[in-house]
mmCIF file of the N, C-alpha and C atoms, coordinates in Angstrom:
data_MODEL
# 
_entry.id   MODEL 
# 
loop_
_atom_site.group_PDB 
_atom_site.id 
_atom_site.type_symbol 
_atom_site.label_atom_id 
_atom_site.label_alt_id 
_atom_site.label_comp_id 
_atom_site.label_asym_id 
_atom_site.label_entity_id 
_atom_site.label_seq_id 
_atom_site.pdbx_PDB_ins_code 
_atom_site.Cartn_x 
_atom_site.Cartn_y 
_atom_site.Cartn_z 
_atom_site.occupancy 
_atom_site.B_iso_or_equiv 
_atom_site.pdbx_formal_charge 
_atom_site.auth_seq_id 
_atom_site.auth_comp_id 
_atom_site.auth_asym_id 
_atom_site.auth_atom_id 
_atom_site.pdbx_PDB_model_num 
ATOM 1   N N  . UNK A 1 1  ? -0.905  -5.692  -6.381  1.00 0.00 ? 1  UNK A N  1 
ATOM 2   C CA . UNK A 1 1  ? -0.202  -4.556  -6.932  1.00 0.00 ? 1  UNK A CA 1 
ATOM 3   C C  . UNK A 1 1  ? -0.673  -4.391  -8.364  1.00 0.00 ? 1  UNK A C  1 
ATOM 4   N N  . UNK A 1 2  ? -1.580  -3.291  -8.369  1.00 0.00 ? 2  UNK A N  1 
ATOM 5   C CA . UNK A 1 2  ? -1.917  -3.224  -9.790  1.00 0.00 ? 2  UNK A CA 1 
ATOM 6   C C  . UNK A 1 2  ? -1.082  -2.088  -11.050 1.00 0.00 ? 2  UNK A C  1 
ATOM 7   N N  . UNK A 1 3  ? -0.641  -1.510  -10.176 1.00 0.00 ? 3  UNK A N  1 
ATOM 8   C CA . UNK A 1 3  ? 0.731   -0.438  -10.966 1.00 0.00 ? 3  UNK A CA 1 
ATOM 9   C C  . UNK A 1 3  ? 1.484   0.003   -10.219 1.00 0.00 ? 3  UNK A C  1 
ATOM 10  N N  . UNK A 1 4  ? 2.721   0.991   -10.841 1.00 0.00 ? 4  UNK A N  1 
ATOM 11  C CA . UNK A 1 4  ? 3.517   1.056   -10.270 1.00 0.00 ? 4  UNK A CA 1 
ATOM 12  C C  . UNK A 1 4  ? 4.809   -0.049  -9.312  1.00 0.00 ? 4  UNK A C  1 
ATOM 13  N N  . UNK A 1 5  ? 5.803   1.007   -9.213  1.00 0.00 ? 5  UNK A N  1 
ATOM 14  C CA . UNK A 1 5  ? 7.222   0.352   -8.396  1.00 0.00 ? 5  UNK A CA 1 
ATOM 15  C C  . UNK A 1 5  ? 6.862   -1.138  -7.296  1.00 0.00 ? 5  UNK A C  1 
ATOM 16  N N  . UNK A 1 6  ? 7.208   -2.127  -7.291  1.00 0.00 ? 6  UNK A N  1 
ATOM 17  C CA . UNK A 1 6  ? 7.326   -2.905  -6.851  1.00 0.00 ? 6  UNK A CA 1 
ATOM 18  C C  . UNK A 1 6  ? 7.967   -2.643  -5.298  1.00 0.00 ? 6  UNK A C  1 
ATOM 19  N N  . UNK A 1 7  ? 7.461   -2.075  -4.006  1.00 0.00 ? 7  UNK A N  1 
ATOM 20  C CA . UNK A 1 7  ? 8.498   -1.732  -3.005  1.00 0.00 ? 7  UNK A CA 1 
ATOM 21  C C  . UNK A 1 7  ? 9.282   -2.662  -1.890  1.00 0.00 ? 7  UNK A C  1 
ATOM 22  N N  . UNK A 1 8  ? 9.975   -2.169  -1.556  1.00 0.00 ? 8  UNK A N  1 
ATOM 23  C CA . UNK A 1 8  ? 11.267  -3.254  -1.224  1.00 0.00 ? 8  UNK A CA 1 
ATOM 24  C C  . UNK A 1 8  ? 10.249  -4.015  0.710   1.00 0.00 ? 8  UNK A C  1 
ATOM 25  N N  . UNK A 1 9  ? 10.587  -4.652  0.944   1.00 0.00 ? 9  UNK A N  1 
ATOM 26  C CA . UNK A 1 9  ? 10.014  -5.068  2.821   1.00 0.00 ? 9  UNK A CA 1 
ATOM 27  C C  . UNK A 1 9  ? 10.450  -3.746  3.678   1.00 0.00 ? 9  UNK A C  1 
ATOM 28  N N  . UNK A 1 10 ? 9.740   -3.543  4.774   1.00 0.00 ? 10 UNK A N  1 
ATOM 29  C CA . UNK A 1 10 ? 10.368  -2.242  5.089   1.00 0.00 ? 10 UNK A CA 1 
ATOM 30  C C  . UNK A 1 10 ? 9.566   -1.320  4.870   1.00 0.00 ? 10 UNK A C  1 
ATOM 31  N N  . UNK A 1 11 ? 9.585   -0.833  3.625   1.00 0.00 ? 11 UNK A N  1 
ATOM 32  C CA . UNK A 1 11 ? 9.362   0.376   3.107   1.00 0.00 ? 11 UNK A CA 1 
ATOM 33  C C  . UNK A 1 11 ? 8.024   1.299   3.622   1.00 0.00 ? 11 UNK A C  1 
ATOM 34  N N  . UNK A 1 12 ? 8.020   2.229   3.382   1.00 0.00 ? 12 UNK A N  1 
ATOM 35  C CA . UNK A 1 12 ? 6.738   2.816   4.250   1.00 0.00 ? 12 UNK A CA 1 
ATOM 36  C C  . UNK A 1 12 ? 5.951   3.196   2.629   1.00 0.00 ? 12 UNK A C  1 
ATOM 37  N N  . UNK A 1 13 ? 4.404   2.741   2.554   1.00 0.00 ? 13 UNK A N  1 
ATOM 38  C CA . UNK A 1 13 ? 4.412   3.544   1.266   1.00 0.00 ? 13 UNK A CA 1 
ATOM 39  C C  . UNK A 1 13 ? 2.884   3.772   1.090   1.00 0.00 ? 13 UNK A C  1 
ATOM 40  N N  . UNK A 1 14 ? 2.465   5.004   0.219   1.00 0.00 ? 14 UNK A N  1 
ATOM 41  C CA . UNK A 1 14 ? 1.373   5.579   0.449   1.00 0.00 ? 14 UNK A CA 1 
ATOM 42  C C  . UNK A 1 14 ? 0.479   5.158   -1.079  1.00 0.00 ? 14 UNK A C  1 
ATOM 43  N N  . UNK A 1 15 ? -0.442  4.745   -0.870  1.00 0.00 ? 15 UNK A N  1 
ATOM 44  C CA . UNK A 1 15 ? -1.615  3.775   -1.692  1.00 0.00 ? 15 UNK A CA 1 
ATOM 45  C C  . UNK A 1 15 ? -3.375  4.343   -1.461  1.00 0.00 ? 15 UNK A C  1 
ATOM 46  N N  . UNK A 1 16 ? -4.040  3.925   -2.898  1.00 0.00 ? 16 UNK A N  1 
ATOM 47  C CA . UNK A 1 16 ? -5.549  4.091   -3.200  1.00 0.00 ? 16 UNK A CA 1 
ATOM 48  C C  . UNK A 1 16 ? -5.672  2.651   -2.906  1.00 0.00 ? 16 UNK A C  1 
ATOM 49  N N  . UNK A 1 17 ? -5.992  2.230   -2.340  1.00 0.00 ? 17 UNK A N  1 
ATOM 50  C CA . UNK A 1 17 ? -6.701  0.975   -2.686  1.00 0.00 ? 17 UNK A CA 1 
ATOM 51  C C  . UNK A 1 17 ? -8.480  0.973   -3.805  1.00 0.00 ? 17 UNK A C  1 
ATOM 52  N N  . UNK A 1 18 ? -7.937  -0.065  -4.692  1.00 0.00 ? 18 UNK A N  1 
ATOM 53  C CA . UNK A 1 18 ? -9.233  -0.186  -5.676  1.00 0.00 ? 18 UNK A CA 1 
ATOM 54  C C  . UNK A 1 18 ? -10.267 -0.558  -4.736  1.00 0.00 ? 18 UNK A C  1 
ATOM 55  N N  . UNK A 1 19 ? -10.790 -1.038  -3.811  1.00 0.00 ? 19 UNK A N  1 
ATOM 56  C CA . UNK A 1 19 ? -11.775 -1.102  -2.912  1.00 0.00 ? 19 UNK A CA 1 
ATOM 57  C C  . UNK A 1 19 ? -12.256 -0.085  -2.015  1.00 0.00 ? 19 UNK A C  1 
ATOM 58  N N  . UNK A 1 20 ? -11.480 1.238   -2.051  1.00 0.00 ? 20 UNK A N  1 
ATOM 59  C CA . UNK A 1 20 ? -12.075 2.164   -1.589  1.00 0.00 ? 20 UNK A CA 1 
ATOM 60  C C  . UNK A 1 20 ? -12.760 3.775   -1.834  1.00 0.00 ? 20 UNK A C  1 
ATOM 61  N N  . UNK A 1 21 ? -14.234 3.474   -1.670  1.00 0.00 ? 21 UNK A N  1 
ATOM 62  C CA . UNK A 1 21 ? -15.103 4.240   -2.475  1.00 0.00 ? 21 UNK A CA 1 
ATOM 63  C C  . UNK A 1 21 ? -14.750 5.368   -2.013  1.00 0.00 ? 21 UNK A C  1 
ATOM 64  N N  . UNK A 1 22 ? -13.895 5.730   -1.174  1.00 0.00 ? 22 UNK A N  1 
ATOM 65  C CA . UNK A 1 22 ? -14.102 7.472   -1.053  1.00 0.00 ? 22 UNK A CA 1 
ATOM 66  C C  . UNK A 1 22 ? -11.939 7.704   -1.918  1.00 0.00 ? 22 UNK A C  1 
ATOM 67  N N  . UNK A 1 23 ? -12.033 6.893   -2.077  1.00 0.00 ? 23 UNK A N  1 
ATOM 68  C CA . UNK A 1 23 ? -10.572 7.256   -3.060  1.00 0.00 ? 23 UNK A CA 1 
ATOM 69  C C  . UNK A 1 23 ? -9.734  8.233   -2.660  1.00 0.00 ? 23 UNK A C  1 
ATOM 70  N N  . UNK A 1 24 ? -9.346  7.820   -0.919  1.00 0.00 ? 24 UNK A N  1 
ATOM 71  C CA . UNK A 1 24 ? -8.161  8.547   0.083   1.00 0.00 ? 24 UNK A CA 1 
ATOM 72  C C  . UNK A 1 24 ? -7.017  7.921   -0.142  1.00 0.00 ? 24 UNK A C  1 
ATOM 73  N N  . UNK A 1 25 ? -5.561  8.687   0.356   1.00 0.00 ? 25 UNK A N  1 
ATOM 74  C CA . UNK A 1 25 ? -4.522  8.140   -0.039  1.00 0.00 ? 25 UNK A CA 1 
ATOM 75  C C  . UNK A 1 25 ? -4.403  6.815   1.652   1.00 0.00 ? 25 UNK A C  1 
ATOM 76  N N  . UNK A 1 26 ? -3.839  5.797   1.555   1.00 0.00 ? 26 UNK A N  1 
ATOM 77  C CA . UNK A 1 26 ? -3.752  4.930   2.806   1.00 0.00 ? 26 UNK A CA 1 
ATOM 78  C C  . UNK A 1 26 ? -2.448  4.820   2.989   1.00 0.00 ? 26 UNK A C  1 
ATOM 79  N N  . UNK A 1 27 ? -1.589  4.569   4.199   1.00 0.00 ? 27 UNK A N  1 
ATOM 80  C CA . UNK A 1 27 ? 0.351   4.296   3.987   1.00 0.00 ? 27 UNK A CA 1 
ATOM 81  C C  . UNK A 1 27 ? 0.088   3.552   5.061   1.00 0.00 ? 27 UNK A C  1 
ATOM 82  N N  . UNK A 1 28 ? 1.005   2.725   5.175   1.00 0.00 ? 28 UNK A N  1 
ATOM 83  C CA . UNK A 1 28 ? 1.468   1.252   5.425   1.00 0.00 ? 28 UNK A CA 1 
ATOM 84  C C  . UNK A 1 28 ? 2.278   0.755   5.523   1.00 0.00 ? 28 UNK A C  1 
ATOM 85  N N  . UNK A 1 29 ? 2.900   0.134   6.277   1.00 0.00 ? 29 UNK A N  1 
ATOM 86  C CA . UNK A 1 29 ? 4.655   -0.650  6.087   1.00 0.00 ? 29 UNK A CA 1 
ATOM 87  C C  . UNK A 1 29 ? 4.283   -1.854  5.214   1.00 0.00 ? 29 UNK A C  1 
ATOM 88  N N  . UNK A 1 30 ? 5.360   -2.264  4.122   1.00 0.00 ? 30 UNK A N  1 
ATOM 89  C CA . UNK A 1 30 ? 5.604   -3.309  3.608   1.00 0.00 ? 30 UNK A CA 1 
ATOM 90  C C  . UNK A 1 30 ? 6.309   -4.540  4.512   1.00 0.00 ? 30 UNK A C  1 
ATOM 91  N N  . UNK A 1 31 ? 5.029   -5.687  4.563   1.00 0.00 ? 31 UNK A N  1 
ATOM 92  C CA . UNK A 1 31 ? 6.235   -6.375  5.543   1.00 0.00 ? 31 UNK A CA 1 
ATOM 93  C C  . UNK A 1 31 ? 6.234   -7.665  4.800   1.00 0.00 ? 31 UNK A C  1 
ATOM 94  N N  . UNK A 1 32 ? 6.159   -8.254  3.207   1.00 0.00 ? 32 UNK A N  1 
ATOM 95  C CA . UNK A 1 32 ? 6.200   -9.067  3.069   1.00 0.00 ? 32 UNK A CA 1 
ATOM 96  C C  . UNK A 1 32 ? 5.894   -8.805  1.452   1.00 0.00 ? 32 UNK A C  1 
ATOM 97  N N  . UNK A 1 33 ? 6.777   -9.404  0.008   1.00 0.00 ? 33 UNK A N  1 
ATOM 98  C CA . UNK A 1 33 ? 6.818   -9.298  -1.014  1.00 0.00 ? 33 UNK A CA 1 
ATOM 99  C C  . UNK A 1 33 ? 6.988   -10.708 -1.991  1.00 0.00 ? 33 UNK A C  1 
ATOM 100 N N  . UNK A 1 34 ? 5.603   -11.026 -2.224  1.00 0.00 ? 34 UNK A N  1 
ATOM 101 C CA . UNK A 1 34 ? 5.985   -12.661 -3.529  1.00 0.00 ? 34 UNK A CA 1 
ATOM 102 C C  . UNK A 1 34 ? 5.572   -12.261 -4.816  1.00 0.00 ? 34 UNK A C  1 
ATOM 103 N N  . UNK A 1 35 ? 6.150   -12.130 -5.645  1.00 0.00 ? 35 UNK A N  1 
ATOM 104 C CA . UNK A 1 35 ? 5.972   -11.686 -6.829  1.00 0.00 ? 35 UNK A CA 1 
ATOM 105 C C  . UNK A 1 35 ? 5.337   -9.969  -7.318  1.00 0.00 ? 35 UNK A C  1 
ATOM 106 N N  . UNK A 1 36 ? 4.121   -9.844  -7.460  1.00 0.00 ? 36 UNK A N  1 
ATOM 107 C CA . UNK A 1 36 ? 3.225   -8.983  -7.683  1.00 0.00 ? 36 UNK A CA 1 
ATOM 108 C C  . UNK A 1 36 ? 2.733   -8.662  -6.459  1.00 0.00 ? 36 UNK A C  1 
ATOM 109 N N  . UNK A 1 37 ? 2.652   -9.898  -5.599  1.00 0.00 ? 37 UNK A N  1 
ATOM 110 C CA . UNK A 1 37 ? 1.199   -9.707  -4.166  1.00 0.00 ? 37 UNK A CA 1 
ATOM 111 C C  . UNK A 1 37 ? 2.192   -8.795  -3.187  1.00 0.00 ? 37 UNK A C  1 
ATOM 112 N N  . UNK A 1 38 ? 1.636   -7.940  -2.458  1.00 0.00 ? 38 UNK A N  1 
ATOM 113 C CA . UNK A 1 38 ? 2.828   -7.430  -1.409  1.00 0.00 ? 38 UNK A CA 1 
ATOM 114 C C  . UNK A 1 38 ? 1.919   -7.528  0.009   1.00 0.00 ? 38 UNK A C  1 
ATOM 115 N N  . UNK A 1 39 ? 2.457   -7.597  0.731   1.00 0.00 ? 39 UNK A N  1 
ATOM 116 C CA . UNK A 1 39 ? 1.164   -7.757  1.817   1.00 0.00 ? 39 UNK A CA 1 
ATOM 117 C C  . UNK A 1 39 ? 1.819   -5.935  3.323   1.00 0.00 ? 39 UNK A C  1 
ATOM 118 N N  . UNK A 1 40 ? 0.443   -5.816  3.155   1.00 0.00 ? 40 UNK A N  1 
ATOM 119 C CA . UNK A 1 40 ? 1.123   -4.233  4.007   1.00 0.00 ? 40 UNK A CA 1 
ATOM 120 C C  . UNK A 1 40 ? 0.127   -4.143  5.326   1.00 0.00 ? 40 UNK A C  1 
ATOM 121 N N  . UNK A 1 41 ? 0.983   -3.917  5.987   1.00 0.00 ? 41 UNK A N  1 
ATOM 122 C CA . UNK A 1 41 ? 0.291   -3.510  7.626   1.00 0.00 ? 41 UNK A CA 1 
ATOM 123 C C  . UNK A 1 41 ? 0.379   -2.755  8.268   1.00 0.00 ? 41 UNK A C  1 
ATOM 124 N N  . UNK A 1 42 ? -0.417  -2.510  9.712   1.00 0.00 ? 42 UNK A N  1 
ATOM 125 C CA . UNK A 1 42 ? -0.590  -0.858  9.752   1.00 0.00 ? 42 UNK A CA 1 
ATOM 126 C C  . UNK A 1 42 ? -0.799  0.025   9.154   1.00 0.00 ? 42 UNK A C  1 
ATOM 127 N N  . UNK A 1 43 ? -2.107  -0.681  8.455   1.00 0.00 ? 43 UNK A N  1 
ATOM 128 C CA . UNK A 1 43 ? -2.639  0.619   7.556   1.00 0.00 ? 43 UNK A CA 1 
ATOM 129 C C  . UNK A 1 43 ? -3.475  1.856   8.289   1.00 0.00 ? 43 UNK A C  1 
ATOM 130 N N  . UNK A 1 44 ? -3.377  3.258   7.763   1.00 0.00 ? 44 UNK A N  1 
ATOM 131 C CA . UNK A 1 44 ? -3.577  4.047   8.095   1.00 0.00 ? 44 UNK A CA 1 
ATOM 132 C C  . UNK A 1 44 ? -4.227  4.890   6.777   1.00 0.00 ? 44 UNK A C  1 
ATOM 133 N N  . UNK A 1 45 ? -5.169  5.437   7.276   1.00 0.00 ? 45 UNK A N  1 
ATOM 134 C CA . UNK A 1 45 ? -5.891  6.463   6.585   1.00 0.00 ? 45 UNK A CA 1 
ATOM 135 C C  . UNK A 1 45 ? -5.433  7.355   6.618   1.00 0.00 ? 45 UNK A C  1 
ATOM 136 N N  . UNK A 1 46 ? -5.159  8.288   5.472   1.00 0.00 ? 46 UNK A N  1 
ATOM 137 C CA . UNK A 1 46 ? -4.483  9.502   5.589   1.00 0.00 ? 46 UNK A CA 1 
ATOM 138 C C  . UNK A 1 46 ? -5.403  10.521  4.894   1.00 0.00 ? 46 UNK A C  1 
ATOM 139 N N  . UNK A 1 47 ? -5.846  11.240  5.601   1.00 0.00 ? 47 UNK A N  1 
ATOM 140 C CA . UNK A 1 47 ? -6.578  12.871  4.799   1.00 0.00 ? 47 UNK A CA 1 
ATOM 141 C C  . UNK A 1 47 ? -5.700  13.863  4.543   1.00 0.00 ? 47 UNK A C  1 
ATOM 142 N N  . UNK A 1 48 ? -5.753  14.094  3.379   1.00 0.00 ? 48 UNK A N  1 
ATOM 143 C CA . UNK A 1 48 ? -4.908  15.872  3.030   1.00 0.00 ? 48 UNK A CA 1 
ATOM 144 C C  . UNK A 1 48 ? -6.081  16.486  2.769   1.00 0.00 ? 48 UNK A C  1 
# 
């Protein structure tokens, strides 16, 4: 997590990842939160 809200387990939430060169938005369920690290699955590519 490099900025922004810290989100709760659960949560559905929409992300750039710094590793991706074409700089699309990705959303994901939160299924696991230790400090800073959040770990998210079912990631999905999203085009607008």
């Amino acid at each position: 997590m490099s900025r922004g809200k810290i989100p709760k387990v659960g949560q559905t939430v929409k992300f750039v990842p710094e590793y991706c060169m074409m700089q699309k938005v990705h959303s994901g369920m939160v299924v696991s939160v230790e400090g800073k690290k959040v770990r998210i699955e079912a990631i999905d590519l999203k085009v607008w």
